[in-house]
N, C-alpha and C positions, 0 to 999 in steps of 0.2 A: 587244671586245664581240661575244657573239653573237647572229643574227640567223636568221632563217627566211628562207629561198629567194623563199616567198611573200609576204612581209613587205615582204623589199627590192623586189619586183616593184610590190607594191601603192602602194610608197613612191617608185617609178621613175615612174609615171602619170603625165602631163603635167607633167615636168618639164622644165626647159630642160637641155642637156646637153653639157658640151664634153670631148675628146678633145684633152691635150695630148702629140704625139709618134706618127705611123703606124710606128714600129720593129715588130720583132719582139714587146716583150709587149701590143702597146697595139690590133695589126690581129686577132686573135682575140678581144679585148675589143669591136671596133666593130663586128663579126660577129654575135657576142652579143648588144648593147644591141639593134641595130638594128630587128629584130620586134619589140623588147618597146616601142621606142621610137622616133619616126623622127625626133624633134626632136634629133637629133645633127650637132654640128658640130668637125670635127678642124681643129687649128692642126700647123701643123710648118714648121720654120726652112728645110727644103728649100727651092730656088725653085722655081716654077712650071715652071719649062720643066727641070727635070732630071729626067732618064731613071728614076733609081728612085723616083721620085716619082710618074712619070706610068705607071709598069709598076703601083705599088700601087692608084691611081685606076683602071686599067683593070681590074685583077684584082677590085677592089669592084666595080665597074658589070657584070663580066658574072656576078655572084651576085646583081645584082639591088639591092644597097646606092648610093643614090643620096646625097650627103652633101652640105653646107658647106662649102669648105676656107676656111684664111686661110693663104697660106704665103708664104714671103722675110723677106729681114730684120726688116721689122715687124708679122710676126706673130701678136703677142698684143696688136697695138692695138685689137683688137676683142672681145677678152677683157671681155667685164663684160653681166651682167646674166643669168649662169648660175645655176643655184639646182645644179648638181651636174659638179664638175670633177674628171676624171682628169689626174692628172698623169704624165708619163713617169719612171724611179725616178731618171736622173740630173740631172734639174731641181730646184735647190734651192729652198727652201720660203721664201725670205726674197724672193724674187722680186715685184719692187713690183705686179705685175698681180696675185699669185696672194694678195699681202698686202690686197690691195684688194679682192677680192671674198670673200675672208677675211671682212675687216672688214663687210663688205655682208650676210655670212651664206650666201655657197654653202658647199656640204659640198666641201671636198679630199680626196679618195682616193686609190686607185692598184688597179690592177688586183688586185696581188698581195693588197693589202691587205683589200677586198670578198670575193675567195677566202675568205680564213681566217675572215672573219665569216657567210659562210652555208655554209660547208664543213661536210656533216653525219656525216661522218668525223672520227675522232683521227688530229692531226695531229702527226708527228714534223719535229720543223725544225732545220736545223743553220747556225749563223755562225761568224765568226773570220772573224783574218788569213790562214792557210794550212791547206791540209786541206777545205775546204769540199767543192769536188765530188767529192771520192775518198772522204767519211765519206758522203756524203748517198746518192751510187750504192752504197756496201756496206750502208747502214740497207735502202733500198728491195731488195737484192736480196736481205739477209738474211731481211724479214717474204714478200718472196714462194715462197724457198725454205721458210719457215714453216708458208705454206699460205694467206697471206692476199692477198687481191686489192689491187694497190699501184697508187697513180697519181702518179709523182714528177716534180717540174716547181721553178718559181722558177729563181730566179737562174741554175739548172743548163741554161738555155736554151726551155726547154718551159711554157709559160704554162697553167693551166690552170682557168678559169674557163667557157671554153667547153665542156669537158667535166662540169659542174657536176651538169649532171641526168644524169651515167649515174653521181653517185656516190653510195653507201650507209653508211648506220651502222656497218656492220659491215666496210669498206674502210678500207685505209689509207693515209694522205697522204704524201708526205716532200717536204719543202721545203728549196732551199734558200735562203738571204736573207743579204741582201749590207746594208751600213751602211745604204747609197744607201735602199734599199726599208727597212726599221725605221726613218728618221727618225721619220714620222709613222706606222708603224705599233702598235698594242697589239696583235698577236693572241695567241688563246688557244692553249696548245703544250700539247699533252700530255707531248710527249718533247725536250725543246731540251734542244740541245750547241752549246757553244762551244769552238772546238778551241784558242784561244790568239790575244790580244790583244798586236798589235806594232804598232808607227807605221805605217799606209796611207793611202795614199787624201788625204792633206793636201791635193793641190791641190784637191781637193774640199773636203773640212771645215774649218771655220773652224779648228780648232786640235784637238791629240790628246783632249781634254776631250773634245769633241763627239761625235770617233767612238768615243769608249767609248761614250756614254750612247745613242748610235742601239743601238751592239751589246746595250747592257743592257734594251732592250725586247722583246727574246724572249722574257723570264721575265719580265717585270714584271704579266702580267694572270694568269699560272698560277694554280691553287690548290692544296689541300693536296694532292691526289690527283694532281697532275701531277709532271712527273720532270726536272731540272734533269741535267746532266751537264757535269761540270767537270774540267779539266785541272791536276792538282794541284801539276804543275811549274813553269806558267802564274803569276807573280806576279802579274799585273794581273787575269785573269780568275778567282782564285781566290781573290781576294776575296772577287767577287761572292756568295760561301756567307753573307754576313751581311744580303744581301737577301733570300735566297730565301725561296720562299713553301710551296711545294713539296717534295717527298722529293728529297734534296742527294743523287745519285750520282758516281764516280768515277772518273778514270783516271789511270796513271801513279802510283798510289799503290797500296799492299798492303793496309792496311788502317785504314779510317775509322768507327767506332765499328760503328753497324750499318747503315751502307751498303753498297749496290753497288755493288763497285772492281777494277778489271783493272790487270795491271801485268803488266809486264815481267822473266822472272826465270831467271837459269840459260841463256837457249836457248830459252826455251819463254815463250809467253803463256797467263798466267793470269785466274781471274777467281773471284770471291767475291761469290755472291747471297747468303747469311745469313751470320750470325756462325759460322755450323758449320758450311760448304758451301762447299770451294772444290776447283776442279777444272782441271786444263789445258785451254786450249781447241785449240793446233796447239804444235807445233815449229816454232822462226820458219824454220827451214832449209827446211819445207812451204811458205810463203808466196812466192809468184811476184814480186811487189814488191819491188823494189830500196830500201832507203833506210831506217832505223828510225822516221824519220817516217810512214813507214805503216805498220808496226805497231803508232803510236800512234792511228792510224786506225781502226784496225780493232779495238784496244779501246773507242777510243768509242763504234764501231756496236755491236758487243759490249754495254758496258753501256746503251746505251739501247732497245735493243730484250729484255734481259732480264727475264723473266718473262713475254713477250706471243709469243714461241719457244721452239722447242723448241734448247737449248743445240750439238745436233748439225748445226740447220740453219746454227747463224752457223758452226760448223767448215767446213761444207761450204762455204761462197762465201769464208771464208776461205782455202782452199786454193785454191780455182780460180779467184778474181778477178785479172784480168791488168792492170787498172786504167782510165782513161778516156783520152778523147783529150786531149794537148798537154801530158801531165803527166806525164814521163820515155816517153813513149810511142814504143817501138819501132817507126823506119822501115822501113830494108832494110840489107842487107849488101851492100856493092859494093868487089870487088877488097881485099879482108881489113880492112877499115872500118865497124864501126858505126854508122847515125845515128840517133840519137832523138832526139825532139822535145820539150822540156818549155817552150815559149814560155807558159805559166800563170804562167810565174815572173817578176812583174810587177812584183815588190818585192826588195830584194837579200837580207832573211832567206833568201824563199824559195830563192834561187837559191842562198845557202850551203849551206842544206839537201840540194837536189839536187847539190850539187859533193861535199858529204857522202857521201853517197849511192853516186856513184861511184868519190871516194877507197877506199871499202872494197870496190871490187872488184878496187883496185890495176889497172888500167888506162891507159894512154895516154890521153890527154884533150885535144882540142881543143876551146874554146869560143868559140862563134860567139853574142855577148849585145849587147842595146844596147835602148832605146827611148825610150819618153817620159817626161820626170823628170818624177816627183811628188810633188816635196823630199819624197824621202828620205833616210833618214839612212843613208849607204854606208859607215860603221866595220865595219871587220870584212873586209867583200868582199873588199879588195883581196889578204890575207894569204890567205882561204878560194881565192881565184883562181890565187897563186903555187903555195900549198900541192898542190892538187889538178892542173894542168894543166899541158899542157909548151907552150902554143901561143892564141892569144888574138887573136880578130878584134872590136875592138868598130866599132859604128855605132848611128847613132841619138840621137837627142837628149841624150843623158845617157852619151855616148860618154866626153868628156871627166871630167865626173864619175869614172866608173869609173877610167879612166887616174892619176887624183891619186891617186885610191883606192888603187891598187897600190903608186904611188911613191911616198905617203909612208908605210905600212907594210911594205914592203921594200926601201925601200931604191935 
């Protein structure tokens, strides 16, 4: 639902107000409220006496933000009697404090959430399993190579609510949004892409159920005029074409009646805005990105910014995007040794992918992988691991995991 700047402010006036979580997206949100409201009170599971806890407390106090805290292990026992709670995106919503005052009648939010509703900018947003921050940094640098003034934030690390009033009608947004944050969000999208739905995130969500249906709330409030973008290779997300509300565009497919669809063809990426009109957009041998999972990227950015650019700007950041940080991302060269860093790859699709990726440059391959299981499902990995590497350091919680993985698909 959308709202007016001035609306939400008038609707903020002596309301009680709680801040759950001083992370990264929640201490520019307390920045923010704070003028407009000073009955603000933040909860966070930190203790009292830990150092980045008391760096954030002094960091507020010498801007002049004087606050409430509740923090240690039982920190939301004092949770009740708010008429308006921000939640931090990885706290779940079934949470018996946050169902209680629920039930009481506070309004649940999230920072990211309030953005999209007084954001008086079209907003392009991107989710999915893989692909997220590599689609959503080529949307934003395509519309700026366009000519438009872009302010890109969400999930991709940059919060941006506090920037709120330097933004206009005629700027452009790009978000990107993770399960976590669409639980409870509806926002309205002018331009959502989903780059492809695979099992994540489970120790989070109650079951794969769930996290489809947080992902299917980036298109759920659209309307006819807004632009859906879907991956047609994608069985689970390309379903979603029988909810939409919206103009259904394409990738990964040649041609869909009279949508907009890029694809893959020859050597070359393509793309088709009308039924009469298609054109190459690069020679994938131009594309600096290793891996064909980014050139399925980069037709998403492609058709979701098409018609709002001019087709020669998305060629240009297509050829010269070098990609982002922790995602195949080139360290250094030492003593005839490449290292690159793609630790983004937090799921073992992903990581097939990128072992994909360097299979085809036929290379030497040590991989150095491991972390925190988030029952996943590791089929596949262990043959993608033989296949592609000569050499294999696992650690990390999910060490062993990997290890069965191997052995019992090769053997």
């Amino acid at each position: 639902m959308k709202t007016s700047l001035e609306a939400f402010k008038q609707f903020l006036a002596g309301k009680r107000v709680a801040v759950i979580g001083a992370g990264i997206s929640n201490r520019p949100l307390i920045k923010w409220l704070f003028p407009l409201n000073r009955d603000v009170t933040v909860f966070d599971r930190m203790d009292s006496g830990d150092s980045r806890l008391i760096a954030i407390q002094d960091s507020l106090s010498l801007q002049g933000i004087s606050l409430d805290w509740h923090t240690g292990e039982s920190y939301l026992d004092k949770l009740t009697g708010f008429d308006l709670i921000f939640r931090t995106p990885k706290m779940k919503l079934d949470f018996p404090e946050l169902t209680r005052e629920r039930q009481r009648g506070a309004v649940i939010t999230s920072e990211i959430a309030l953005f999209t509703e007084v954001c008086p900018a079209p907003i392009y947003a991107v989710t999915g399993s893989d692909g997220k921050t590599t689609t959503t940094s080529l949307i934003g640098l395509m519309l700026e190579e366009g000519g438009h003034r872009v302010f890109t934030g969400g999930n991709i690390g940059t919060p941006l609510l506090d920037q709120i009033e330097t933004i206009g009608p005629t700027d452009r947004v790009v978000l990107e949004l993770s399960s976590f944050q669409l639980m409870d969000m509806l926002p309205v999208i002018q331009g959502a892409v989903i780059t492809n739905i695979i099992p994540n995130h489970l120790d989070f969500h109650t079951d794969f159920g769930e996290y489809v249906e947080a992902k299917k709330n980036i298109f759920r409030a659209q309307g006819i005029l807004d632009r859906l973008v879907l991956n047609a290779r994608d069985p689970v997300s390309s379903a979603f074409q029988n909810e939409a509300k919206g103009e259904l565009a394409w990738f990964n497919i040649k041609e869909a009646g009279r949508a907009v669809t890029a694809w893959r063809e020859k050597g070359q990426l393509w793309i088709r805005t009308s039924p009469h009109s298609q054109e190459v957009l690069v020679n994938e041998e131009e594309v600096l990105l290793p891996g064909s999972f980014n050139l399925e990227n980069i037709l998403a950015a492609a058709v979701a910014t098409a018609g709002d650019i001019p087709l020669d700007a998305v060629r240009r950041v297509a050829r010269g995007f070098r990609g982002v940080e922790h995602r195949i991302e080139w360290i250094r060269e030492l003593d005839g040794v490449r290292w690159f860093n793609s630790s983004v790859d937090s799921s073992p699709d992903r990581t097939k992918k990128t072992l994909e990726a360097f299979r085809d440059r036929g290379e030497d391959l040590v991989l150095i992988t491991g972390g925190q299981d988030k029952n996943s499902d590791y089929a596949g990995l262990g043959r993608a691991i033989a296949e592609t590497t000569s050499r294999i350091i696992l650690c990390g919680q999910n060490a062993d995991q990997i290890l069965q993985s191997i052995r019992e698909e090769c053997g």
